[in-house]
C-alpha positions as semicolon CSV with decimal commas, in nm:
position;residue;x (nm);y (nm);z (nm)
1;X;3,107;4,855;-6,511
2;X;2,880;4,640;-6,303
3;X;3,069;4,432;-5,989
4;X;3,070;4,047;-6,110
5;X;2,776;3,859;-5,912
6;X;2,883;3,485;-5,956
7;X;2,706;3,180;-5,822
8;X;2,766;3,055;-5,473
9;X;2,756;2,679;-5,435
10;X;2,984;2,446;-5,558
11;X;2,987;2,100;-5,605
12;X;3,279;1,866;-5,527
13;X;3,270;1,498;-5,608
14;X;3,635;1,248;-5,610
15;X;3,696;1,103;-5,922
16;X;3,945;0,991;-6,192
17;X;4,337;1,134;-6,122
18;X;4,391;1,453;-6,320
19;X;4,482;1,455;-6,658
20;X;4,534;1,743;-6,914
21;X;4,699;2,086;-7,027
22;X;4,565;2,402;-6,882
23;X;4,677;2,759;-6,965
24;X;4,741;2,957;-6,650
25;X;4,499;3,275;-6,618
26;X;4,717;3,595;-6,615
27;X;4,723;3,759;-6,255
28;X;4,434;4,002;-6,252
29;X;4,381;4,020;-5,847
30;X;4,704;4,023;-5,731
31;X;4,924;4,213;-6,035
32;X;4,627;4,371;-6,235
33;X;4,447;4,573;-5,992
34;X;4,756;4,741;-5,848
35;X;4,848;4,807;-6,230
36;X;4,555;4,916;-6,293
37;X;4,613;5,191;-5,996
38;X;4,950;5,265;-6,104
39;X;4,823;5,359;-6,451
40;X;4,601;5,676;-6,284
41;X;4,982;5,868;-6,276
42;X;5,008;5,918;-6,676
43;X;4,754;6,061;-6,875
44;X;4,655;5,884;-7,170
45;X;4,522;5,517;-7,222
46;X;4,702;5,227;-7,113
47;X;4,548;4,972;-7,252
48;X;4,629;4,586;-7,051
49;X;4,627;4,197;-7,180
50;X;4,591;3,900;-7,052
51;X;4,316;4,062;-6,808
52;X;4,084;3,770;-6,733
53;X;3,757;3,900;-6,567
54;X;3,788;3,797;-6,173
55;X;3,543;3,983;-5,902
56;X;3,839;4,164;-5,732
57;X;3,954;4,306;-6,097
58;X;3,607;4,441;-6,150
59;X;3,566;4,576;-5,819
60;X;3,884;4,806;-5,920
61;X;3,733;4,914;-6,227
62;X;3,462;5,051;-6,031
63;X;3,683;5,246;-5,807
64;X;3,865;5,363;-6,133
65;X;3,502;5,499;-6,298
66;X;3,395;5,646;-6,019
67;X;3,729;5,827;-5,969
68;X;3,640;5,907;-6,340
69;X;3,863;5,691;-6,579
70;X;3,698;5,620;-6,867
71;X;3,723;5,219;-6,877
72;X;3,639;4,994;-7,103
73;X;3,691;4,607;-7,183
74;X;3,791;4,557;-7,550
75;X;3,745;4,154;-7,482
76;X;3,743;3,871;-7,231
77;X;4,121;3,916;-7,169
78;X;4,235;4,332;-7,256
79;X;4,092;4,618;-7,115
80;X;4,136;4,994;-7,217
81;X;4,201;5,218;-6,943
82;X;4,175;5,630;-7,035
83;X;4,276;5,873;-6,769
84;X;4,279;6,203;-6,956
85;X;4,003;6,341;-6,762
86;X;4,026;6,553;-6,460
87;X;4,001;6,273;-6,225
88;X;3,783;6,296;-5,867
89;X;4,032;6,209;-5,563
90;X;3,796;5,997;-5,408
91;X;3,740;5,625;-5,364
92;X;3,378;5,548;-5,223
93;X;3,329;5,334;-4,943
94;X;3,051;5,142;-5,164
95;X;3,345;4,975;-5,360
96;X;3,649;5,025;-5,147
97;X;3,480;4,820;-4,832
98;X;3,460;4,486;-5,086
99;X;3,819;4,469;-5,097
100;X;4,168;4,565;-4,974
101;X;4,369;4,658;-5,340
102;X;4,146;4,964;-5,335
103;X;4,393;5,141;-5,119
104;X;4,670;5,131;-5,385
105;X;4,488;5,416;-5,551
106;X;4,593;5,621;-5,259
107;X;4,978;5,672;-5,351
108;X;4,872;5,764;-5,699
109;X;4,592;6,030;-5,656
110;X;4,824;6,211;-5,413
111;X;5,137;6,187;-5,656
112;X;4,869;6,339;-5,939
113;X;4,626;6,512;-5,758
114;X;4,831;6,667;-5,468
115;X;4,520;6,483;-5,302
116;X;4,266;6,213;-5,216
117;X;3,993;6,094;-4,989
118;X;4,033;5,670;-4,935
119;X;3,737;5,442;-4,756
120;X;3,954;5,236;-4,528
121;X;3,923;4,887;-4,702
122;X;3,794;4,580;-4,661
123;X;3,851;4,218;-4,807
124;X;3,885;3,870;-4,637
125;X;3,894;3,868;-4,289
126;X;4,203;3,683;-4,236
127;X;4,350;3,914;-3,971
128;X;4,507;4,303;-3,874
129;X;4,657;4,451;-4,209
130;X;4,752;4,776;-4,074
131;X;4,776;5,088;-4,289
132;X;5,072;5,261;-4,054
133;X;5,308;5,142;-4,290
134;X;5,133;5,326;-4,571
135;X;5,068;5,642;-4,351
136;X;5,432;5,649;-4,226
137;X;5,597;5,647;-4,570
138;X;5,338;5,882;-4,667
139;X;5,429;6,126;-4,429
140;X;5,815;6,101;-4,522
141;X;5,720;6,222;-4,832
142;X;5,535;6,560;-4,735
143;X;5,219;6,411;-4,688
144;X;4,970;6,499;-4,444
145;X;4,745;6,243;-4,391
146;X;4,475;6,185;-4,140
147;X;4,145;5,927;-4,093
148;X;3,833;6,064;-4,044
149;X;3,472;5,956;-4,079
150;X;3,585;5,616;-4,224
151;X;3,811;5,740;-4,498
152;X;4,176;5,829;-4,522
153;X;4,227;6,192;-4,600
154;X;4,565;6,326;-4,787
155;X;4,705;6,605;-4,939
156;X;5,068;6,786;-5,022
157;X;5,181;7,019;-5,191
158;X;5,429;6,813;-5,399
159;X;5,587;6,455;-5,270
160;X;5,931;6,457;-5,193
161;X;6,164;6,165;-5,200
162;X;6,297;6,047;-4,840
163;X;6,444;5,721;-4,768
164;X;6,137;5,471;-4,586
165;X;6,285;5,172;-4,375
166;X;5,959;4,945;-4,336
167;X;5,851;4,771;-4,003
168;X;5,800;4,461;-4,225
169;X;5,848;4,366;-4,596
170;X;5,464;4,487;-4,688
171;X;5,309;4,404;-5,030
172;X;5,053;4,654;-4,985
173;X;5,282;4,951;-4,868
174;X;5,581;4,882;-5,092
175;X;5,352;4,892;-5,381
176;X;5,190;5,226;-5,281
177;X;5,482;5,414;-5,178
178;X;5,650;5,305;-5,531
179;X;5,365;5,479;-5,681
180;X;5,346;5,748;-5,480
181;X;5,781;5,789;-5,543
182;X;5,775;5,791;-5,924
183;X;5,717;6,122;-5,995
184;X;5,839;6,266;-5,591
185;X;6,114;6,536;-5,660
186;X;6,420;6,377;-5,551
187;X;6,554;6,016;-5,495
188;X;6,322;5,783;-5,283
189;X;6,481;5,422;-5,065
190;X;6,243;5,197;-4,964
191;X;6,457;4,968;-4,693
192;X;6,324;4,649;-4,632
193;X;6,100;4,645;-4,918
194;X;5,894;4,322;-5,030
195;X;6,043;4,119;-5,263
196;X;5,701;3,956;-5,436
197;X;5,690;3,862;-5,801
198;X;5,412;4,121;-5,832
199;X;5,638;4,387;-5,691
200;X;5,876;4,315;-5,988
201;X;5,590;4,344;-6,230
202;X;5,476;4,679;-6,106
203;X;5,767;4,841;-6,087
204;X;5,829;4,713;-6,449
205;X;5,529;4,834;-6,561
206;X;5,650;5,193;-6,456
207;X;5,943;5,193;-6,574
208;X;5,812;5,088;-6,864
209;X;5,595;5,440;-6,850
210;X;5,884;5,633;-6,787
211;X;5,955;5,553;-6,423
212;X;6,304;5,533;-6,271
213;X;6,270;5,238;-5,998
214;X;6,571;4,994;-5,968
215;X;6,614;4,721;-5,717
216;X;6,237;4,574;-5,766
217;X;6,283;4,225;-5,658
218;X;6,541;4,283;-5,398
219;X;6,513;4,435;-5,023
220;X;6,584;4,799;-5,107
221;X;6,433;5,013;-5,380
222;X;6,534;5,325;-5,515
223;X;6,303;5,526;-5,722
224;X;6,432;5,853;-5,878
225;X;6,141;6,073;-5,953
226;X;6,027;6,218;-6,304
227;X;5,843;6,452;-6,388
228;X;5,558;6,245;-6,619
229;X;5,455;5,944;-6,724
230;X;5,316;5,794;-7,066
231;X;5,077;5,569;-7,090
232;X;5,154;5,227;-7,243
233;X;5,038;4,879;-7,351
234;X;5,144;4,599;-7,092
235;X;5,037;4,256;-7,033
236;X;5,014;4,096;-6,713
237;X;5,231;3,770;-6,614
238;X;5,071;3,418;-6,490
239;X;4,904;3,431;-6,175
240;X;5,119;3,217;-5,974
241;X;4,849;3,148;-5,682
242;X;4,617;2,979;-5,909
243;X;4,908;2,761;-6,090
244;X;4,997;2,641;-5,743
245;X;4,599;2,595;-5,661
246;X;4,630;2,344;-5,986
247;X;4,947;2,150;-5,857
248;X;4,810;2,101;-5,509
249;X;4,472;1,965;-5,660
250;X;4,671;1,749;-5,829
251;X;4,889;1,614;-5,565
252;X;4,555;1,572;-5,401
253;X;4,354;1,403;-5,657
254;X;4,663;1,192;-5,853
255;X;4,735;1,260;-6,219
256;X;4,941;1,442;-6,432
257;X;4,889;1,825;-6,551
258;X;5,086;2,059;-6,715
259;X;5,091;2,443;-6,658
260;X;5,122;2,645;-6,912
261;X;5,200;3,029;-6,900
262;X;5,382;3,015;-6,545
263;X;5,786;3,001;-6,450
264;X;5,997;2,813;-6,208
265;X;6,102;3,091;-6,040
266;X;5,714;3,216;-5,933
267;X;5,670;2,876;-5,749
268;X;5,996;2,759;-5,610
269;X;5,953;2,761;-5,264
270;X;5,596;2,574;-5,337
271;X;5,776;2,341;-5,589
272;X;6,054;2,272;-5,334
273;X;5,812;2,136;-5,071
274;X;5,568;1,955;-5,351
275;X;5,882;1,765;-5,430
276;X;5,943;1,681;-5,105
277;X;5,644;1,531;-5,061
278;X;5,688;1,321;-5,366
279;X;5,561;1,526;-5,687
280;X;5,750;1,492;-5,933
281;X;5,752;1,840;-6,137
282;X;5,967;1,915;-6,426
283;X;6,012;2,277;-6,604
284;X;5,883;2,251;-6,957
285;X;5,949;2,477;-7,248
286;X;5,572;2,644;-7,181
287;X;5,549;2,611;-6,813
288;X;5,572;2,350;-6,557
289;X;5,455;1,935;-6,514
290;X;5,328;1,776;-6,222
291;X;5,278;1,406;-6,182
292;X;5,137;1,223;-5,859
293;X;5,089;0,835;-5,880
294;X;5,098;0,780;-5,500
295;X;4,990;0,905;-5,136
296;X;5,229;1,197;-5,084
297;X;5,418;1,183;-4,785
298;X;5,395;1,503;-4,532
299;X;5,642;1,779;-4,443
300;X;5,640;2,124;-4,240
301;X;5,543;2,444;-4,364
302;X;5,634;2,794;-4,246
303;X;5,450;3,108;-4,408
304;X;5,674;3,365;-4,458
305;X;5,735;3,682;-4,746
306;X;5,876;3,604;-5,029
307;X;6,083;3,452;-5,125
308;X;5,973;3,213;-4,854
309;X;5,619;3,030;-4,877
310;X;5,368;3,241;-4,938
311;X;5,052;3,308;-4,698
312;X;4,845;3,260;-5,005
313;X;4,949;2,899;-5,073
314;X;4,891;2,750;-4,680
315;X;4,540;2,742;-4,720
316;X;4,563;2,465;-5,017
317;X;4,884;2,322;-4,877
318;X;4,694;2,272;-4,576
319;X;4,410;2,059;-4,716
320;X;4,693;1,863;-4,947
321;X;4,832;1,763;-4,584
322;X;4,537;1,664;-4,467
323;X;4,537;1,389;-4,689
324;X;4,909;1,333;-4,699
325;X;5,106;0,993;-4,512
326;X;5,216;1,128;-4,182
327;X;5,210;1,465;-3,977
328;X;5,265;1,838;-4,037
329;X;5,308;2,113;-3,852
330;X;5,227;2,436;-4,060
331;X;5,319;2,799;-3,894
332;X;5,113;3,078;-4,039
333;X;5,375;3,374;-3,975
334;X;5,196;3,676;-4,214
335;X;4,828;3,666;-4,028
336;X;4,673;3,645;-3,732
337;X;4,331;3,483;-3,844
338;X;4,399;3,251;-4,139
339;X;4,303;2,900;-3,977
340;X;3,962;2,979;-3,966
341;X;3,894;2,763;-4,265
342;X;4,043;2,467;-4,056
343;X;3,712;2,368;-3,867
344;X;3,530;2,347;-4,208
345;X;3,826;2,112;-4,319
346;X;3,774;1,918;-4,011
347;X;3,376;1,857;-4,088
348;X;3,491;1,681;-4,395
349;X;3,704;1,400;-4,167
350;X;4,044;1,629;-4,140
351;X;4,255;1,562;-3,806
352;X;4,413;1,931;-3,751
353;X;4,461;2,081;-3,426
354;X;4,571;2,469;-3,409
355;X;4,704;2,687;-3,137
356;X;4,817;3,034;-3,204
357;X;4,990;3,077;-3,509
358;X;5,013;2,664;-3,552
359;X;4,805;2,367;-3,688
360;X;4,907;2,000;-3,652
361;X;4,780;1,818;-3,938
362;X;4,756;1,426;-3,932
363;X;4,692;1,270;-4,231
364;X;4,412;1,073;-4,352
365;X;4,385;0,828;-4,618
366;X;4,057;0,947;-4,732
367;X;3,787;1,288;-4,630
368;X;3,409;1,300;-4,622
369;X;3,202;1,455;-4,831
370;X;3,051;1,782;-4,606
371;X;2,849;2,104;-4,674
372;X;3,143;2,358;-4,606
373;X;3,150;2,758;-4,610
374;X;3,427;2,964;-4,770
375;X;3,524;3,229;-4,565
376;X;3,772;3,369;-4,815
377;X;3,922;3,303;-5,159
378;X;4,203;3,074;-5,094
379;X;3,985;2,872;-4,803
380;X;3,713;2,829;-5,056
381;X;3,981;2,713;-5,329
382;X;4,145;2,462;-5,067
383;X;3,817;2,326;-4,939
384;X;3,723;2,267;-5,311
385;X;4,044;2,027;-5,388
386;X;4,021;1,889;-5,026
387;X;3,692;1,785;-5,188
388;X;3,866;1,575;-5,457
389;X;3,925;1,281;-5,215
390;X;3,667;1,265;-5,008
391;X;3,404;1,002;-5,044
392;X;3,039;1,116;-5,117
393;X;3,015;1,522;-5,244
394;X;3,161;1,838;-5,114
395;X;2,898;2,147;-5,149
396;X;3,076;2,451;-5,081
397;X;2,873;2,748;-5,011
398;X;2,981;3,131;-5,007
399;X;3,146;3,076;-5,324
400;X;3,168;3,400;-5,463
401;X;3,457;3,465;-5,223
402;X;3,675;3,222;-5,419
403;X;3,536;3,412;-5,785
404;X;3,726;3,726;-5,638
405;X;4,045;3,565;-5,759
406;X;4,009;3,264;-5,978
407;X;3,901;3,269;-6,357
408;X;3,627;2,975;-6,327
409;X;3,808;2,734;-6,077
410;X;3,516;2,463;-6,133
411;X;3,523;2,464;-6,501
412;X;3,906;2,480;-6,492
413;X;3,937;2,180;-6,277
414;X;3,625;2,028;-6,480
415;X;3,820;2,054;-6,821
416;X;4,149;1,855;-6,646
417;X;3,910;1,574;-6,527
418;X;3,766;1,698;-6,195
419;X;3,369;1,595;-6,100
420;X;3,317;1,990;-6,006
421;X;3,016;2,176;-6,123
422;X;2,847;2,486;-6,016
423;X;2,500;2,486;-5,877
């Protein structure tokens, strides 16, 4: 399956307040792809809805062929995913390099294969994401594990459980050493495990195979291993990134949206702080409403795991600030790197200072219209609804970074009343 190649200039012009109903994509980059890698322990086809092509997703489906899965996309939103054949242990560095989700394949090639050969990954360059988490909890298990030549080497003879206390509440490792627990002999505890939504909906989708995890959602884990796995029909849940992309471009641009296809309890943290900028967003029976009729007013941020504010949202937030009455100070806590979007921001009029870990953002009634780069998928997204208030057009460039994780963010903001088109 060929790696989506998507256009990469965008074009940002302010217009009318937003107005409209849009159904919220389901969460291919951040749920699907680690799904996808879950479904290499049974053998069978799982087949998954509510799939929407993004370039991350596809990049996934790569690693799965050439790790030979038989894949196959029934339509624009289910794919069919068969991994009866023997499978090949080894994810190239060709596909693995383009982005960081690759490594989730690692857990479950050694819990089925007894081995596997990993490119170290790539992705945005936002900061250090170290793997030691992932090699540590590895290693409790029985694994032996080493790096060599570029690529992660593995093998065991069979996992065992153990009980893992992470440094830190990692997406990435939690999700892995789940994986790589399921069918362990013995009970695994992961202590200090992340708490994300998608961690929920992975460990659901196992259990729904025939897994044994309880505790997804909470700080510790426990996963009591089985001996196989079915495969299954699953659909994934709203992508909860992009719904909160849509309710910062509207507290940017004015109007009122709804959100269908996303719950309360994805967004709270991000709905908490809307609302105290003056938002005014209601639960509906489908989803969510947002309404801005005014200038919101400014507050603090602090990144943090979940259930705090995630890392994902501060680039958006950011650029909502910069237009907000007042100043913010926002505290990037997850990584090291993430303000780099902040001097494109500040070509378009932005007043935001940063040092270390935080930016002081002082609000301006109005941007200018600036070629700007995207350095990574949610700078490229927040740089496009910075661009819906600020006088003249906004070109971004680079724009296949944001494509790794949105379904068609121009035409999506198009369709709600947005002057966006692709070039």
């Amino acid at each position: 399956m060929a790696t989506l190649v998507a256009m990469s200039q965008v074009r940002i012009r302010p217009g009318d307040p937003l107005s409209g109903t849009l159904r919220v994509p389901g969460a291919s980059k951040n749920s699907g792809c680690k799904q996808l890698a879950a479904a290499l322990l049974a053998r069978g086809t799982t087949t998954v809805t509510n799939a929407p092509t993004v370039a991350d997703l596809e990049v996934m489906l790569d690693v799965l062929t050439a790790i030979g899965v038989k894949v196959e996309r029934i339509n624009a939103d289910t794919l069919s995913i068969d991994t009866t054949a023997h499978l090949n242990p080894e994810a190239p560095y060709e596909l693995v390099s383009l982005m960081r989700a690759s490594i989730n394949v690692l857990g479950p090639l050694l819990a089925r294969c007894g081995e596997a050969r990993v490119a170290m990954p790539g992705g945005d360059n936002i900061g250090q994401r170290k793997l030691d988490m992932h090699f540590r909890g590895l290693e409790a298990m029985g694994a032996t594990l080493q790096v060599s030549h570029g690529f992660i080497e593995a093998s065991c003879k069979k996992l065992i459980g153990a009980r893992i206390t992470l440094d830190f509440p990692s997406v990435g490792a939690t999700e892995n050493l789940i994986s790589a627990a399921v069918t362990a002999d013995g009970v695994t505890v992961i202590e200090n495990a992340a708490r994300e939504p998608e961690i929920r909906d992975l460990a659901a989708f196992l259990n729904q195979m025939g897994a044994r995890i309880e505790g997804a959602g909470t700080s510790t884990i426990e996963i009591t291993g089985v001996d196989e796995l079915s495969s299954v029909n699953t659909e994934l849940c709203g992508d909860r990134i992009d719904a909160g992309t849509f309710l910062m471009a509207c507290g940017v641009a004015g109007g009122d949206i709804t959100l269908e296809g996303i719950r309360f309890d994805q967004l709270e943290m991000v709905i908490v702080k809307l609302r105290q900028m003056g938002m005014e967003i209601t639960v509906t029976d489908s989803g969510l409403r947002a309404q801005a009729d005014k200038r919101l007013k400014s507050v603090d941020v602090a990144t943090l795991p979940f259930p705090g504010f995630a890392t994902d949202f501060m680039p958006m937030t950011v650029a909502l600030l910069s237009v907000a009455d007042g100043t913010s100070i926002v505290s990037e806590n997850i990584f090291d790197s993430r303000f780099s979007f902040i001097d494109e921001l500040n070509r378009m009029g932005s007043d935001i200072r940063t040092e270390d870990r935080h930016a002081v953002v002082r609000g301006v009634e109005r941007l200018s219209g600036a070629p700007v780069r995207a350095f990574d998928v949610r700078a490229g997204a927040a740089l496009a609804i910075a661009g819906l208030r600020a006088e003249g057009e906004t070109i971004v460039h680079d724009w296949h970074h944001v494509d790794r994780g949105y379904v068609d963010l121009p035409g999506r903001l198009a369709s709600i009343g947005a002057d966006v088109i692709r070039l």
